[in-house]
C-alpha positions as CSV (number, residue, x, y, z in Angstrom):
1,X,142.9,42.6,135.8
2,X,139.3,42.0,134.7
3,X,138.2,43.6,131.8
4,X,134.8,44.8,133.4
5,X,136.5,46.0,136.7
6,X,139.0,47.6,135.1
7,X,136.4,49.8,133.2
8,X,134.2,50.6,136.5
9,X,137.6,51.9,137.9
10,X,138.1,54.1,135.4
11,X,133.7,55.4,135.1
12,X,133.5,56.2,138.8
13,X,136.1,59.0,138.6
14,X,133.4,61.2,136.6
15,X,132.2,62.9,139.9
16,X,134.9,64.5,141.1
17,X,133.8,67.7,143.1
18,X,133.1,68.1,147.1
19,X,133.1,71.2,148.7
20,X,134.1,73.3,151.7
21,X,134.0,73.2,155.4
22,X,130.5,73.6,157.1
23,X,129.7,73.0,161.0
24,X,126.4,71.5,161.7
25,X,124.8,71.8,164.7
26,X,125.3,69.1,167.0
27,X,122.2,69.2,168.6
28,X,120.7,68.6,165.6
29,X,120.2,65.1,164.6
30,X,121.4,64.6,160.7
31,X,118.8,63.9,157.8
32,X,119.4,63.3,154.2
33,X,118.6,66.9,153.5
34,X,120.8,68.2,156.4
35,X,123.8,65.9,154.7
36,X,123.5,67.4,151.5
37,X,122.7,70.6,152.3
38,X,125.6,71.2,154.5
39,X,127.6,69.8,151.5
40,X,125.9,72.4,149.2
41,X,126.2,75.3,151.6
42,X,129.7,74.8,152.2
43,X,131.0,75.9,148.5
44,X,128.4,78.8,148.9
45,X,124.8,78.0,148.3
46,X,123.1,76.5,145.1
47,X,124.2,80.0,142.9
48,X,127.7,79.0,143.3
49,X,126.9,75.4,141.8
50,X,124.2,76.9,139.6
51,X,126.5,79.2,137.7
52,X,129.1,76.8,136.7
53,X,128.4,76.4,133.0
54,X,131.5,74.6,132.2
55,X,134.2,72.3,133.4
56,X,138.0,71.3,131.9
57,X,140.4,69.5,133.8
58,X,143.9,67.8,133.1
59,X,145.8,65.1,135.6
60,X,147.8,62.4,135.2
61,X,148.1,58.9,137.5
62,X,148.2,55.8,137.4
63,X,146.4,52.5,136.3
64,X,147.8,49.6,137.6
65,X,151.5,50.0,136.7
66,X,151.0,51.9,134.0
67,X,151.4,55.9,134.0
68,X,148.2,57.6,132.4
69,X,147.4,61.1,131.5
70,X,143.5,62.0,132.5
71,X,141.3,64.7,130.6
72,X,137.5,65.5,131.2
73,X,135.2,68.4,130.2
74,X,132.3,69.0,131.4
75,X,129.5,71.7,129.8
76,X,125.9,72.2,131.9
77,X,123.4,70.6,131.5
78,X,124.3,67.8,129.8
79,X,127.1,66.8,128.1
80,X,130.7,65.2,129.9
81,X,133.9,64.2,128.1
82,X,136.5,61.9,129.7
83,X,139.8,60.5,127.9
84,X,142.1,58.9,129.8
85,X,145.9,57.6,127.5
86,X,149.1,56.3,128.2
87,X,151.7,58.7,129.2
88,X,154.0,56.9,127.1
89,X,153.2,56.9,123.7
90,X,149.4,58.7,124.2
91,X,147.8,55.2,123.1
92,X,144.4,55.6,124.0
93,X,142.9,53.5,127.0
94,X,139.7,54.8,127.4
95,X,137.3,57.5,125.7
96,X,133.6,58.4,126.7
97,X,131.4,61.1,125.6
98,X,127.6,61.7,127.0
99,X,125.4,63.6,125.3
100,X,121.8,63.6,127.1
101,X,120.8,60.0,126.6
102,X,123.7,59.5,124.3
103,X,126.0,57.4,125.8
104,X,129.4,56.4,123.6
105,X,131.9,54.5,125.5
106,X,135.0,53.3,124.0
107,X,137.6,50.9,126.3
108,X,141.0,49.9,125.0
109,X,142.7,46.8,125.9
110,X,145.8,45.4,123.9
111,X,144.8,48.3,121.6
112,X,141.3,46.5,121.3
113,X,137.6,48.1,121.6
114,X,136.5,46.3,124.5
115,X,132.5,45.5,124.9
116,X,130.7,47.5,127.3
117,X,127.4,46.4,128.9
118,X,124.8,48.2,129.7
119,X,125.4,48.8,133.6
120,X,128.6,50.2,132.8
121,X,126.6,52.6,130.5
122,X,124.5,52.8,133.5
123,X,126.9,54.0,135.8
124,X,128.9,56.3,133.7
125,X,125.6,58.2,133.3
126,X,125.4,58.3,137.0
127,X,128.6,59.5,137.8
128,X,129.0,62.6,135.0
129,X,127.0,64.8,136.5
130,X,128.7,68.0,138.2
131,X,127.4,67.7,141.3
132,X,124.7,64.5,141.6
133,X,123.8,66.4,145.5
134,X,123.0,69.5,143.8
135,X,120.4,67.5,141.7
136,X,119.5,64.6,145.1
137,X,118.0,68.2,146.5
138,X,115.5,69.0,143.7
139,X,112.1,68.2,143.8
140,X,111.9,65.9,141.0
141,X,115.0,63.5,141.4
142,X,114.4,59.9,140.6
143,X,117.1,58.4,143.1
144,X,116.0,56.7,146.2
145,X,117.9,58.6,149.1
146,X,119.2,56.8,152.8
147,X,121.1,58.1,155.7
148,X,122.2,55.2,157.5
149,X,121.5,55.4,161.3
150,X,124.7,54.3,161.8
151,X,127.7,57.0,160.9
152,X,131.7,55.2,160.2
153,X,135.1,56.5,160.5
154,X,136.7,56.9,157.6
155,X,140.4,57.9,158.0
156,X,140.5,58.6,161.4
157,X,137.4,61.1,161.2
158,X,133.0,60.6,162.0
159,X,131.5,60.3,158.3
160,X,127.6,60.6,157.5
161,X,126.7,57.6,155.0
162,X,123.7,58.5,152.2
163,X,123.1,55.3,150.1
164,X,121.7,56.2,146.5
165,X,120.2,53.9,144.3
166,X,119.2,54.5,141.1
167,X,116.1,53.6,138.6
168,X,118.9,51.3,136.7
169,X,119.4,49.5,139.6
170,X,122.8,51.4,140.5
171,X,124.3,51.6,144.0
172,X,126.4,53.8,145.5
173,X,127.5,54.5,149.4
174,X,128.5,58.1,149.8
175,X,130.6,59.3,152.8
176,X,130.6,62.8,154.4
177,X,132.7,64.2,156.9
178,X,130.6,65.0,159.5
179,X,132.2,68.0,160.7
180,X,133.5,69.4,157.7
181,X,130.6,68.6,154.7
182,X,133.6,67.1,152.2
183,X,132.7,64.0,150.4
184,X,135.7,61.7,151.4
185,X,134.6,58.5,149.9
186,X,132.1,56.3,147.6
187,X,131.4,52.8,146.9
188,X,129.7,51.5,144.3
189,X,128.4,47.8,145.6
190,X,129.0,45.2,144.2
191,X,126.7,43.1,142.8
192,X,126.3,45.9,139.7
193,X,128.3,43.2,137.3
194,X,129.3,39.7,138.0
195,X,132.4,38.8,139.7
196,X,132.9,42.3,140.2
197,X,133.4,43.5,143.7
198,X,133.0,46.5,145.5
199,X,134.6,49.8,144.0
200,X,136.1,52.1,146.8
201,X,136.6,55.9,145.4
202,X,138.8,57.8,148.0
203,X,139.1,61.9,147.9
204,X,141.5,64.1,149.5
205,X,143.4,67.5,148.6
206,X,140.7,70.0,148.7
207,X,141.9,73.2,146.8
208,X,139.5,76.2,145.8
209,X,139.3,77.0,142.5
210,X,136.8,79.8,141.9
211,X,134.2,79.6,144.5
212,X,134.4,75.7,144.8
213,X,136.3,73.3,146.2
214,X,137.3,70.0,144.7
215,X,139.7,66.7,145.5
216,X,142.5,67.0,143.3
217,X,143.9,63.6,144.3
218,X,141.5,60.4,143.9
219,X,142.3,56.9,144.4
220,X,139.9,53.6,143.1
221,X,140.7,50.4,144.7
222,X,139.0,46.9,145.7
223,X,140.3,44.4,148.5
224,X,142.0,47.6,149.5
225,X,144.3,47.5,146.8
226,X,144.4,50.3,144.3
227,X,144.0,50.3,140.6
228,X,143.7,53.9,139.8
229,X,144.8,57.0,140.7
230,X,144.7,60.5,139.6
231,X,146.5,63.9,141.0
232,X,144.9,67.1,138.5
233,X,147.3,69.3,137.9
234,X,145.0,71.9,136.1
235,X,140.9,73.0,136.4
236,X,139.2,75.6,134.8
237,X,135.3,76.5,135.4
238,X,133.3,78.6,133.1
239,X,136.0,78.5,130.5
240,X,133.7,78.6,127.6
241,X,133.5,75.1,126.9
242,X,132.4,74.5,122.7
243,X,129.6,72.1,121.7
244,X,132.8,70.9,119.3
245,X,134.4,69.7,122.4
246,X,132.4,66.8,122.6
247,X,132.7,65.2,119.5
């Protein structure tokens, strides 16, 4: 597998949360605002999302053929943890800690550091946010914003599509369910590295844990083939999450 798509699988699986159910008025023709805000609404309003001080969660999956256990941890406002090892043997595959700014990635290959350019920096800092739609609502967000006038079934169901593209030059195609609110897929497009095409990040499962609602089954593919895959088997929010954490 290639080395740089084989990291971008594993950075895109940083955003993880979508929420609940939310009818929008049909008469109403959709808007970026309308998109997110039904998706915000639908776990309970901005307070729900605004309280969450800390995230931990533990999954296992797949990465190709091998079987891979899957940690992150998550503490507001800044700082996102994400280890992902071998089931056998627990030999580390890849490790990433951002703090602010500070960006440290670490890939594993053949029990190698692997180099990591700065796009994949770029994109990992994207995707660790909590909720990115939270932050697409405020006032001061940098990211360009697009519903496209055209919606697309995805799985059988109507889906809103919000492009985001950010001051790094990032892209990413987001996909709401236009009857429920739930986030059921992104794409980061390609063109972000060389040779590397587009990244398809699939989310299903909804289960409530607190007041939110988040996938706990992902799947990354390209060409419509997959190349990783993650069930979580355990999430706990506003766990008291230590600075220490993220060392």
């Amino acid at each position: 597998m290639n080395s740089r798509f084989f990291s971008l699988t594993f950075l895109l699986i940083g955003s993880l949360f979508s929420l609940n159910s939310y009818a929008q008025d049909r008469d109403t023709a959709p808007t970026v605002q309308t998109v997110l805000q039904q998706y915000i609404d639908a776990i309970g309003g901005s307070s729900a999302i605004s309280s969450v001080t800390d995230v931990r969660i533990s999954g296992n999956g797949k990465a190709g053929n091998e079987k891979v256990n899957l940690s992150i941890k998550i503490k507001q406002p800044d700082k996102y943890f994400q280890e992902i090892t071998t089931a056998s043997g627990n030999k580390p595959m890849m490790k990433v800690i951002v703090i602010g700014d500070s960006i440290n990635i670490n890939i594993f290959k053949n029990g190698k550091n692997e180099q990591v350019s700065q796009m994949q920096r770029n994109i990992l800092k994207a995707r660790s946010q909590f909720c990115p739609e939270y932050g697409y609502l405020q006032p001061d967000h940098t990211e360009k914003l697009e519903l496209l006038p055209e919606k697309e079934l995805i799985n059988g169901s109507v889906a809103n599509v919000i492009t985001i593209a950010t001051m790094e030059g990032i892209l990413f195609k987001n996909y709401y369910d236009a009857k429920t609110g739930l986030k059921v897929q992104s794409v980061l497009v390609s063109g972000q590295e060389e040779e590397t095409p587009d990244v398809v990040t699939v989310y299903k499962d909804y289960r409530k844990v607190g007041n939110i609602r988040l996938p706990f089954y992902f799947e990354n593919s390209t060409n419509g083939k997959a190349a990783f895959e993650a069930v979580l088997k355990k999430v706990s929010i506003n766990s008291g999450e230590s600075d220490e954490e993220f060392k």
